[in-house]
C-alpha positions in Angstrom: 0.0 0.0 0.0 1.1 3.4 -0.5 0.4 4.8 2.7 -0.2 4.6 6.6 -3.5 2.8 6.7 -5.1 5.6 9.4 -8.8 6.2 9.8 -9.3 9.9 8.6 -7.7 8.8 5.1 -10.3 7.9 2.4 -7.3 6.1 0.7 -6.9 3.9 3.4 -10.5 3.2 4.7 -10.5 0.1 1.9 -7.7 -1.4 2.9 -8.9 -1.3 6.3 -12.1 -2.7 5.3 -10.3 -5.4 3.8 -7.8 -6.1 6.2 -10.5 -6.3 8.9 -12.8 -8.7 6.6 -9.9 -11.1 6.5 -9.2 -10.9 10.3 -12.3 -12.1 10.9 -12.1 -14.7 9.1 -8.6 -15.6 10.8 -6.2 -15.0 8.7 -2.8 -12.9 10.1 -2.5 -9.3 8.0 0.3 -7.6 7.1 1.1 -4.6 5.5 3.7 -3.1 3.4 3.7 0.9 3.1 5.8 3.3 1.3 5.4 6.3 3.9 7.4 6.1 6.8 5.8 5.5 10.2 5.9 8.5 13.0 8.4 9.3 15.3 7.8 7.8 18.9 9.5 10.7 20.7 10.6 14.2 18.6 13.8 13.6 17.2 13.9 10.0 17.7 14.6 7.2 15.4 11.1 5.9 13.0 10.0 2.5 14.2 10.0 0.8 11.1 6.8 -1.7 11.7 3.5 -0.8 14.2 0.2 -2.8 15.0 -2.5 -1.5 13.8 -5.9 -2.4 15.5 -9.3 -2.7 13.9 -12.8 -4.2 15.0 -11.6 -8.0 14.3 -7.9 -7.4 15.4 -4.7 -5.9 14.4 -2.5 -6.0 12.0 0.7 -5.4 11.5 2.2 -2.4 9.3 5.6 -2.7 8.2 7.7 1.0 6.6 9.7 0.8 3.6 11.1 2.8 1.4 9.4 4.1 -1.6 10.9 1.6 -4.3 9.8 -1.3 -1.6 13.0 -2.8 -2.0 13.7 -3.7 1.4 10.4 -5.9 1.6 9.7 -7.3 -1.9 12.3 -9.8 -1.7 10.8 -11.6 1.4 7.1 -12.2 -0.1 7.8 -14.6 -2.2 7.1 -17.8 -0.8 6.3 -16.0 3.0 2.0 -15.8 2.4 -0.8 -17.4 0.9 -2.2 -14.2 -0.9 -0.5 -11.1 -1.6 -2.9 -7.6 -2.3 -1.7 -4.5 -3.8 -3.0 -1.1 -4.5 -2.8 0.7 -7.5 -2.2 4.3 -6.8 -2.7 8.0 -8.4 -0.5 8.6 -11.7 2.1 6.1 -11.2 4.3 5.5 -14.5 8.0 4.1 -14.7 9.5 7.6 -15.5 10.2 7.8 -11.7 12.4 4.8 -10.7 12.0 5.1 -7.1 8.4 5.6 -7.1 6.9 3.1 -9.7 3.5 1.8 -9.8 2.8 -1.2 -6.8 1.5 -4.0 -8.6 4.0 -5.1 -11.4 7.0 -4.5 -8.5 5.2 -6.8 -6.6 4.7 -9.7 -9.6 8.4 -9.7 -10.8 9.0 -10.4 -6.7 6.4 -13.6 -7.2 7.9 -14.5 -10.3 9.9 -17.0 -9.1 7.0 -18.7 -7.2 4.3 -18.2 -9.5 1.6 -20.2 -7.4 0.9 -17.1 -5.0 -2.6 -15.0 -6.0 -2.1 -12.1 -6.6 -4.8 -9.5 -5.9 -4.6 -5.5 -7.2 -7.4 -3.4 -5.7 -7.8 0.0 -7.5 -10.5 2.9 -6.7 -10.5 4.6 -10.2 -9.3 4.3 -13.5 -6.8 6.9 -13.2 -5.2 7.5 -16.1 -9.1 9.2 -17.0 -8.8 10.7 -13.7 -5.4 12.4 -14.4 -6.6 13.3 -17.6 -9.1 15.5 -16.2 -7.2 17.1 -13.6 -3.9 17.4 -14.2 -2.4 20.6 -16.0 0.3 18.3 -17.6 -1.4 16.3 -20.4 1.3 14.5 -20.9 1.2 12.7 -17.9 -2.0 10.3 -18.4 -0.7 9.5 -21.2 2.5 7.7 -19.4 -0.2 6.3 -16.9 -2.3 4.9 -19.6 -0.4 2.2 -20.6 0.8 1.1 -17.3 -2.8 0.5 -16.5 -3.6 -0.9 -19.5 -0.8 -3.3 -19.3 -2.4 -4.5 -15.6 -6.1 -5.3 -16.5 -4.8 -7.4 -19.7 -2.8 -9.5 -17.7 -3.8 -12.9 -16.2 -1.7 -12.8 -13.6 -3.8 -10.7 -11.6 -7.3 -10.9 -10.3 -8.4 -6.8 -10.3 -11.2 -5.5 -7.6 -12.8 -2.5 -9.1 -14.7 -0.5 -6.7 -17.6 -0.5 -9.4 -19.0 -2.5 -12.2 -18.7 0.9 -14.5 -15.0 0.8 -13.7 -14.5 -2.8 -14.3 -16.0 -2.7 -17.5 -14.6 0.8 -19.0 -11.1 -1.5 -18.0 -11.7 -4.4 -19.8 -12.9 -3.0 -22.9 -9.6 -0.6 -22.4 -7.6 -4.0 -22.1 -9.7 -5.2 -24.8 -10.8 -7.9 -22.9 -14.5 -9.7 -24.4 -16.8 -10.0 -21.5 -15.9 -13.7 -20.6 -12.2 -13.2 -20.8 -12.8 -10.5 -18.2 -15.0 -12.5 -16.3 -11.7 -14.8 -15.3 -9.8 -12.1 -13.6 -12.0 -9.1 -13.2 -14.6 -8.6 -10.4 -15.9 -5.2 -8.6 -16.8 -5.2 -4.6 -19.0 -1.5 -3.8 -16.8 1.2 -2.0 -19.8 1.2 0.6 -19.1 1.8 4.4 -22.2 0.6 7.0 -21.6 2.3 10.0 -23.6 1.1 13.0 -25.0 4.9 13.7 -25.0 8.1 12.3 -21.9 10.3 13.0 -22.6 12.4 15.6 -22.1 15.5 13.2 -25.0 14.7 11.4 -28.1 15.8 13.1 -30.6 13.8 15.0 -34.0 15.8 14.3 -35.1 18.5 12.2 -34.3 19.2 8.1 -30.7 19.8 7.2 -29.3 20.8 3.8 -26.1 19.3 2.4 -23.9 19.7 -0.5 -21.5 17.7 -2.2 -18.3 18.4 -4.3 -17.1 15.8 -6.7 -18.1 13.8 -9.5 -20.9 11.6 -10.0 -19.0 8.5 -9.9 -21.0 5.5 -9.3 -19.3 4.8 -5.5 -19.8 8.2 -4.7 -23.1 8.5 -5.8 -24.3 4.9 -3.8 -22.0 6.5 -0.9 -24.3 9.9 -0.9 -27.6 7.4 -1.1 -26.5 5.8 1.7 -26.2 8.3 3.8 -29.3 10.0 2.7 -31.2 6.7 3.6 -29.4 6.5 7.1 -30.8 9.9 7.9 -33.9 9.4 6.7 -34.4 6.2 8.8 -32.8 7.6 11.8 -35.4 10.8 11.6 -38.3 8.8 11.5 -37.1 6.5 14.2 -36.7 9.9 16.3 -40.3 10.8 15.1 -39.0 13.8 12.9 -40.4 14.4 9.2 
């Protein structure tokens, strides 16, 4: 993963989704970040792995670098799954900073038995293409992404069935090809009660800035329907 996996990150909220999922389920979870982890005292040394804990357990974080090579050559061989995260505008111009999931695969190439799992909230290069004052750049990403959703040695999580498919017919994939190594899982968070910022009675007015991407959009219905329900539980119209 890119980052610390904290819980006022949007970036990271998946991931800790995930991770939790999989601790319930008993598995052991660790993760591999490129940032480096926070000073225990001012000045002092950076710990270079934490525990992280989350509803089900903890797991354990573990700060590299930014090309990962102090980690990649131990996974091979060392778990039963390995999950990686493809990130914002991430090309091979920059050497120390390339794209996640093909450093990760040339580490499994020598055991090539390991799944190998790349969870992405976007299709970025279209993304970057919108955004970004260099137009250059998503055209670097492009292909790097491309590259990823042809290949069979991946099995891609798209956080919508919009995304998935605008990737496989990018990849040229026919529907069935996809089928093989694509899927989509809802970027959708069910909290037990409404944050308390949120209020408990009475009409409120909200806006939203962003696009009307389909896990945004299901995100905003969500919420809507939460308040809605928690209103008329309080007897509020």
């Amino acid at each position: 993963h890119e980052m610390l996996p904290r819980d006022d990150q949007g970036g990271s909220i998946r991931l800790r989704a995930l991770a939790d999922g999989l601790l319930a389920n008993g598995y052991a979870v660790d993760v591999f970040v490129r940032e480096p982890l926070p000073r225990l005292t001012p000045g002092g040394e950076r710990p270079t792995r934490a525990a992280v804990d989350l509803t089900y357990g903890a797991m354990r974080v573990f700060s590299d670098e930014p090309s990962l090579r102090g980690y990649l050559p131990v996974l091979g061989g060392a778990y039963d799954v390995l999950i990686s995260s493809l990130w914002f505008w991430r090309d091979f111009a920059v050497s120390e900073v390339q794209p996640i999931p093909p450093l990760v695969q040339r580490a499994l190439n020598a055991d090539g038995r390991i799944p190998h799992i790349v969870v992405t909230d976007d299709i970025h290069y279209e993304r970057c293409r919108s955004t970004e004052a260099d137009k250059s750049l998503w055209r670097r990403v492009r292909p790097v992404e491309r590259d990823i959703w042809a290949s069979a040695e991946y099995t891609k999580v798209f956080v919508s069935e919009q995304d998935m498919r605008r990737a496989a017919a990018e990849a040229g994939l026919a529907p069935a090809q996809a089928a093989r190594t694509m899927t989509f899982l809802p970027y959708m968070l069910r909290p037990e009660r409404l944050p308390r910022s949120l209020p408990r009675s009475g009409a409120s007015n909200v806006v939203f800035f962003g696009s009307a991407h389909p896990a945004n959009v299901q995100a905003l219905e969500a919420l809507v329907s939460m308040a809605n329900a928690n209103a008329q539980a309080g007897g509020a119209s």
